[in-house]
C-alpha positions as a printed NumPy array, in Angstrom:
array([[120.909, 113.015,  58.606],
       [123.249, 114.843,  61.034],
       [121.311, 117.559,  61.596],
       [117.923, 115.397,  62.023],
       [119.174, 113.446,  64.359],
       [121.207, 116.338,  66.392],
       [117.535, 118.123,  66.236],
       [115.381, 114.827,  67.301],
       [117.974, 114.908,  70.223],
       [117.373, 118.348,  71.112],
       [113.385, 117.896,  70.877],
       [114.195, 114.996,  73.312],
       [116.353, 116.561,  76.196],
       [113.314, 119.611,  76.303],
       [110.49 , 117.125,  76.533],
       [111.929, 115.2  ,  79.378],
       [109.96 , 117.834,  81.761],
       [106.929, 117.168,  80.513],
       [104.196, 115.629,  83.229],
       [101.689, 113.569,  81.332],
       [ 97.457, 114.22 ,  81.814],
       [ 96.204, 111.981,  79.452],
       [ 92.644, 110.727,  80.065],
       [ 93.343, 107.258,  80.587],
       [ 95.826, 108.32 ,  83.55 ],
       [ 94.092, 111.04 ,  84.935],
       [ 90.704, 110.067,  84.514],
       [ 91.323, 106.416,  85.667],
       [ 92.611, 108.077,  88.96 ],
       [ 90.22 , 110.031,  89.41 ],
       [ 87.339, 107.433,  88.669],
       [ 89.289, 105.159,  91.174],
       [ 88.882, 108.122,  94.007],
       [ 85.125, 108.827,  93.23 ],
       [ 84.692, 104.974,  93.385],
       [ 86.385, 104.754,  96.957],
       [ 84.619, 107.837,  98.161],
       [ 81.309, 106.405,  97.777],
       [ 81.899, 103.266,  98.578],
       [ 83.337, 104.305, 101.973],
       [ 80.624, 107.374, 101.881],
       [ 76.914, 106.983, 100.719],
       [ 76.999, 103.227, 100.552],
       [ 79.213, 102.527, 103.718],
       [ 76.334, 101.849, 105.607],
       [ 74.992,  99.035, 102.417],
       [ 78.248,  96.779, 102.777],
       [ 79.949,  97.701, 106.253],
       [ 78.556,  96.261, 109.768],
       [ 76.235,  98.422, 111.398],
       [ 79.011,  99.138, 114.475],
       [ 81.768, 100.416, 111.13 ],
       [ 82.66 , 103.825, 112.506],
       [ 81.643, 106.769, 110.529],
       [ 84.325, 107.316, 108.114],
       [ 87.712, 105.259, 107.334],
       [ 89.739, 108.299, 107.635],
       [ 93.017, 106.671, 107.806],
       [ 92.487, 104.373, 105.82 ],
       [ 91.437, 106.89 , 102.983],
       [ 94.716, 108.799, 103.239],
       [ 96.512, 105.769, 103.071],
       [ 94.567, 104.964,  99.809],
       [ 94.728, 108.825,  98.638],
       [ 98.119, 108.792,  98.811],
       [ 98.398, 105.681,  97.097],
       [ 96.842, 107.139,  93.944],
       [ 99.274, 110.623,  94.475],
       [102.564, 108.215,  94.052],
       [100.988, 106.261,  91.399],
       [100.69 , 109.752,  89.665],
       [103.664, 110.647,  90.129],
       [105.856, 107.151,  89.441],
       [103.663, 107.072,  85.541],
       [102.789, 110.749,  85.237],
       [105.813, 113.094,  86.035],
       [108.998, 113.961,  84.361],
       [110.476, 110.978,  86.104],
       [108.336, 108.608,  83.086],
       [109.546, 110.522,  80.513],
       [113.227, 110.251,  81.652],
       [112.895, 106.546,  82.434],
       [111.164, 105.962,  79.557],
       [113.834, 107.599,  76.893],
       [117.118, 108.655,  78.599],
       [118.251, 106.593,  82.053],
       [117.356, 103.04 ,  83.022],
       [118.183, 103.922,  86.994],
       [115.426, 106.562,  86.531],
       [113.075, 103.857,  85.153],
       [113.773, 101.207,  88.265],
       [113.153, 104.756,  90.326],
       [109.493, 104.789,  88.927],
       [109.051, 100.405,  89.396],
       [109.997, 100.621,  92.818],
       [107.932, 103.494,  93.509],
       [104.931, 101.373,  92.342],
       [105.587,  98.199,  93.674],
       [107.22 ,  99.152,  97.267],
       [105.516, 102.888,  97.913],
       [101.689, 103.028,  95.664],
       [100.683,  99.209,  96.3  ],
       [101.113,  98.771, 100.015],
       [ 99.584, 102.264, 100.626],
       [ 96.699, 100.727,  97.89 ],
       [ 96.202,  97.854, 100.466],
       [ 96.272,  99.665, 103.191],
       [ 93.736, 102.432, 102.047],
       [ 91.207,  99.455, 102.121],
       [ 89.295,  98.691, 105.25 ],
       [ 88.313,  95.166, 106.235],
       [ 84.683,  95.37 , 105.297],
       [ 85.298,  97.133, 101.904],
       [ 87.038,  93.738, 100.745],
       [ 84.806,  91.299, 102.688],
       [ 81.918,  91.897,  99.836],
       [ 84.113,  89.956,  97.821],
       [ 86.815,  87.747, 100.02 ],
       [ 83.48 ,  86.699, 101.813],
       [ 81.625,  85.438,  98.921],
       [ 81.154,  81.219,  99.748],
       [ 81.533,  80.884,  95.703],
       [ 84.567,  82.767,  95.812],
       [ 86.249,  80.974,  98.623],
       [ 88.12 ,  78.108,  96.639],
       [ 89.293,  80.084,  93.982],
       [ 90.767,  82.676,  96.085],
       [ 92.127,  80.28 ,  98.6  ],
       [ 94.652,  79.325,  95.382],
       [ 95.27 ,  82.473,  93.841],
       [ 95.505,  84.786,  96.967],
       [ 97.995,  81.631,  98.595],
       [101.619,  82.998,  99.348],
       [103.263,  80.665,  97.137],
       [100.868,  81.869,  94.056],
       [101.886,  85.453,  95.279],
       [105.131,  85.118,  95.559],
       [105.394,  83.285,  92.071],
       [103.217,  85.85 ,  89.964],
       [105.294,  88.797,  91.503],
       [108.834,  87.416,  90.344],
       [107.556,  85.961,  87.161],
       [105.503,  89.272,  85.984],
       [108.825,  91.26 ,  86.99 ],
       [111.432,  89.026,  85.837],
       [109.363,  88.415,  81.928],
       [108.845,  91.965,  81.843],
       [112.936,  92.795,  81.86 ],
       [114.087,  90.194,  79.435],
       [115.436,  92.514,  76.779],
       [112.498,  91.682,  74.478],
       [109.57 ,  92.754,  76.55 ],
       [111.029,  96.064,  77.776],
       [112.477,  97.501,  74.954],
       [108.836,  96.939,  73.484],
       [107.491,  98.506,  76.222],
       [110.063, 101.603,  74.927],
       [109.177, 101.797,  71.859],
       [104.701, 101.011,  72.213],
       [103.096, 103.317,  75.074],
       [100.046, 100.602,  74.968],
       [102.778,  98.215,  75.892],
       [104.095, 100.623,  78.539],
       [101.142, 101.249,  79.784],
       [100.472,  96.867,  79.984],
       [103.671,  96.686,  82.09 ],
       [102.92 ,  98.909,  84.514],
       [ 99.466,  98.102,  85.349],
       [100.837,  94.213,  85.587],
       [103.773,  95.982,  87.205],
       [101.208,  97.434,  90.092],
       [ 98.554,  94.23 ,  90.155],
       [102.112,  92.046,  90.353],
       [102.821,  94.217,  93.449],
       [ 99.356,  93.524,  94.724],
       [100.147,  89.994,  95.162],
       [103.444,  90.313,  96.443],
       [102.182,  92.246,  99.282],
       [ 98.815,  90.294,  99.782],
       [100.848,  88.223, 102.205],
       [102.283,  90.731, 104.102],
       [ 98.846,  93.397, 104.291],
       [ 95.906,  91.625, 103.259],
       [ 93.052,  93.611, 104.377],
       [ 90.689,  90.636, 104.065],
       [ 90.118,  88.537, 107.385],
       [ 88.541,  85.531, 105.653],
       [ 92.869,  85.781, 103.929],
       [ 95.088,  87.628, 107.146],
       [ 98.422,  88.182, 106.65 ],
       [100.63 ,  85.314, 107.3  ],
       [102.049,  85.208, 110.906],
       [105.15 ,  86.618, 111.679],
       [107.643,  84.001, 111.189],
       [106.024,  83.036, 107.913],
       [106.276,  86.366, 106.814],
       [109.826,  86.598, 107.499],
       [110.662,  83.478, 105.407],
       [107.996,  84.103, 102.411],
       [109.695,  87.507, 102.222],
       [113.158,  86.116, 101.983],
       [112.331,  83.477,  99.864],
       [110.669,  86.101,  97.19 ],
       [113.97 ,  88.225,  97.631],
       [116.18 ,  85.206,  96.751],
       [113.457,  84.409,  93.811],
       [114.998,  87.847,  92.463],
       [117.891,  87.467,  92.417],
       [118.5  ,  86.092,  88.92 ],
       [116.778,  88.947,  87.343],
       [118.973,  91.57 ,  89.143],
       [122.6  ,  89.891,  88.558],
       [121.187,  89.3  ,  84.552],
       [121.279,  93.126,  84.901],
       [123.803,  93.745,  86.729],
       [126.431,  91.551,  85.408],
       [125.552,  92.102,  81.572],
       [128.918,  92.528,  79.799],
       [126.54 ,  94.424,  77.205],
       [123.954,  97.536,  77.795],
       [121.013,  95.351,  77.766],
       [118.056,  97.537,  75.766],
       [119.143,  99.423,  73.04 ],
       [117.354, 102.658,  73.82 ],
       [119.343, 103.127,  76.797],
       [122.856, 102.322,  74.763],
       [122.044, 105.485,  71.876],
       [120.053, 107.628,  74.048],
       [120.924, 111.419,  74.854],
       [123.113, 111.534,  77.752],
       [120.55 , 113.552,  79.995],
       [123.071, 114.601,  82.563],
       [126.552, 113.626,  81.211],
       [127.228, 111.537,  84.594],
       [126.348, 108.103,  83.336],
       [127.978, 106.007,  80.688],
       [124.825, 103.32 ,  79.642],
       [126.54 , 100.737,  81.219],
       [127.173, 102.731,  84.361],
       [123.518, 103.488,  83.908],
       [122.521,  99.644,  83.919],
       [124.468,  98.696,  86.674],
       [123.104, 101.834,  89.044],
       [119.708, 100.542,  87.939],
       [120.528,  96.752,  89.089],
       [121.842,  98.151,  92.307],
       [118.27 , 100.444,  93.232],
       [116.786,  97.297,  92.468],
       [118.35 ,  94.9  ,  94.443],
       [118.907,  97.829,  97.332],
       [115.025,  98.89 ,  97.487],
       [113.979,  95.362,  97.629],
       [116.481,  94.531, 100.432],
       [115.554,  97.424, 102.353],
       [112.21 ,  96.729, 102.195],
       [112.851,  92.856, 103.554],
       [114.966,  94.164, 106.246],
       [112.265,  96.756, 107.23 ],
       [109.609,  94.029, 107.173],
       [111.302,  91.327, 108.97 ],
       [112.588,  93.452, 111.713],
       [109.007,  94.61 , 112.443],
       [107.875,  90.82 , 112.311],
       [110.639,  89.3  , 114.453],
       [109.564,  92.259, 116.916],
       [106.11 ,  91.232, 116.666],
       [107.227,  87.642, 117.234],
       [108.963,  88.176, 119.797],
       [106.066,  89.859, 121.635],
       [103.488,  86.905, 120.882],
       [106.169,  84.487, 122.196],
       [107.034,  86.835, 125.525]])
């Protein structure tokens, strides 16, 4: 038994540089592209206004570049050590999805690209509840705070369908959250700047709970983390745990600071 486990170890610590092209990652990337390119190509002039410049280019290496970090958050080396050695290298890859790959998502997408939906009279009331900043801010913190009750993510650990589940919700959760903040729809702008301000501080506060569950656990949390290989020999699994509570609660701060500073700015401009 020894010598099994000493050699599933071993298997372990060389397949932590592996960088994952499975279809369903790959191809759903690259199906997402295609589908951008001709929207915003071939049948631009079909849904944009006749005076839509030629080409989004900015916009498309916003959204480009979206799809590069969501490649490399789920398909580099960094998934399989999040997934079976280090928790911090696991928050690494969430905050890489929700902070870097979904603003750069809603920013890759041009006013008139979303107004074929967002414009739709049929559409209106729905949308008008589930795209409101409340709803936004409440599906981001639930979908994140479910998904790290010990249950939930040591399935996700152990099933890569269930993985896969959390990060998709993991990305469409950071949709929302940022809706609010970079909504490329006009019929649903962004919320002015001293509503931003307090709808992002109010989401930060939301999170709080789930990060000091983390952080102050007297116990490793997820038992895959507690007997896992020690990738590095640095990190205890508590260490581990609590370096993981603090790049969540630091990436989210930073990213509140970031915002509100811009939007105070702003404010201060409308106001002058």
């Amino acid at each position: 038994m020894f010598v099994s486990l000493c050699r599933t170890c071993f298997l372990a610590m060389i397949d932590w540089r592996h960088w994952h092209n499975e279809p369903h990652l790959v191809g759903g990337l690259i199906l997402l592209g295609w589908l951008y390119a001709v929207l915003t190509g071939p049948l631009r002039p079909r849904i944009a206004p006749a005076d839509t410049p030629s080409y989004p280019k900015k916009n498309a290496l916003w959204f480009y570049s979206a799809l590069l970090v969501f490649y490399l958050a789920v398909g580099s080396p960094l998934d399989q050590v999040g997934e079976r050695f280090l928790l911090s290298a696991h928050m690494v890859q969430h905050q890489l999805l929700i902070y870097v790959a979904a603003p750069l998502f809603l920013a890759g997408i041009p006013p008139w690209l979303a107004q074929p939906v967002t414009a739709r009279p049929a559409l209106r009331p729905l949308l008008r509840v589930i795209l409101h900043p409340v709803v936004c801010g409440i599906v981001f913190v639930l979908t994140l705070s479910l998904w790290h009750a010990p249950f939930f993510y040591e399935a996700a650990l152990q099933n890569k369908t269930v993985h896969i589940i959390e990060h998709v919700m993991f990305f469409g959760a950071a949709l929302f959250y940022w809706r609010p903040v970079l909504s490329p729809s006009p019929e649903f702008p962004p919320l002015r700047p001293g509503l931003r301000i307090l709808y992002l501080v109010a989401v930060t506060i939301a999170m709080t709970p789930v990060f000091a569950f983390i952080a102050f656990s007297g116990d490793v949390l997820y038992p895959t983390y507690e007997y896992a290989p020690r990738l590095f020999a640095l990190l205890s699994p508590k260490e581990d745990q609590l370096l993981a509570a603090g790049i969540m609660k630091l990436g989210d701060m930073a990213v509140v600071v970031l915002l509100s500073g811009v939007a105070f700015w702003r404010w201060c401009r409308e106001a002058a």
